[in-house]
C-alpha positions in Angstrom: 37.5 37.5 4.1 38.1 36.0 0.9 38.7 32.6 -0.5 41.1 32.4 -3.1 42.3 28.8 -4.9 45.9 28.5 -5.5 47.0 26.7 -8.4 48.0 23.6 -6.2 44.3 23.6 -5.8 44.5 24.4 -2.2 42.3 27.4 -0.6 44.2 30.4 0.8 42.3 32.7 3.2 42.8 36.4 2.2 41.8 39.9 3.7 41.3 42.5 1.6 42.2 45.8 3.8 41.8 48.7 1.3 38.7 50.5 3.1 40.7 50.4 6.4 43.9 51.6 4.7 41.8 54.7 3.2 39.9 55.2 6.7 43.0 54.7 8.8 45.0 57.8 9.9 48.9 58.2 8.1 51.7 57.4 9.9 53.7 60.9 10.4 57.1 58.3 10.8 56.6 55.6 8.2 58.6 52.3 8.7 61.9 51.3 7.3 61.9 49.3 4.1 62.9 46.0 4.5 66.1 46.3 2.2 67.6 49.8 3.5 66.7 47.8 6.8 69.2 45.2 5.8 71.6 47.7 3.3 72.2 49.7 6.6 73.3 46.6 8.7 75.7 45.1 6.2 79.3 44.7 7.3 78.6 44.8 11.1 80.3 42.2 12.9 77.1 41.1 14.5 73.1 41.5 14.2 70.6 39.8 16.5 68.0 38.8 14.4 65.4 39.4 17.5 66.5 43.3 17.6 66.0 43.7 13.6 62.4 41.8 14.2 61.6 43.9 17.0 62.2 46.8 16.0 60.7 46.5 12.7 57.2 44.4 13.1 56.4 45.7 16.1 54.0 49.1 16.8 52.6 50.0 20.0 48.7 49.7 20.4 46.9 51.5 23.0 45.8 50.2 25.7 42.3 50.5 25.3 42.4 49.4 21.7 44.6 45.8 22.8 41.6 43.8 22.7 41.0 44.0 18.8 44.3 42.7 18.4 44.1 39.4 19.7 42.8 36.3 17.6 43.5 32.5 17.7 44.4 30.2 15.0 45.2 26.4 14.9 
């Protein structure tokens, strides 16, 4: 964790994730980018935004591995 102060002089909370991102395994199907998410829906009559979040933010953890998921925030 790292503090960082924003120009508004406020403190933003970051985590720095590099060392995981080298240590963690490559996904062999990456996800969609965001815009050829959106360039491939364009000029369908309808979209529900919860499919679109669905199937884009979320990725299945095992079940043994759930528990390191789970934090709680104000």
């Amino acid at each position: 964790m790292v503090f960082v102060k924003k120009p508004n002089e406020k403190i933003r909370i970051c985590t720095d994730f590099k060392d995981l991102n080298k240590a963690y395994p490559k996904d062999d199907i990456s996800l969609l980018n965001i815009d050829t998410l959106v360039d491939t829906i364009t000029g369908h009559k309808m979209l529900s935004l919860m499919d679109a979040f669905y199937g884009y933010n979320q990725i299945k953890v095992a079940f043994e591995d759930q528990h390191k998921t789970i934090f709680i925030t104000p």
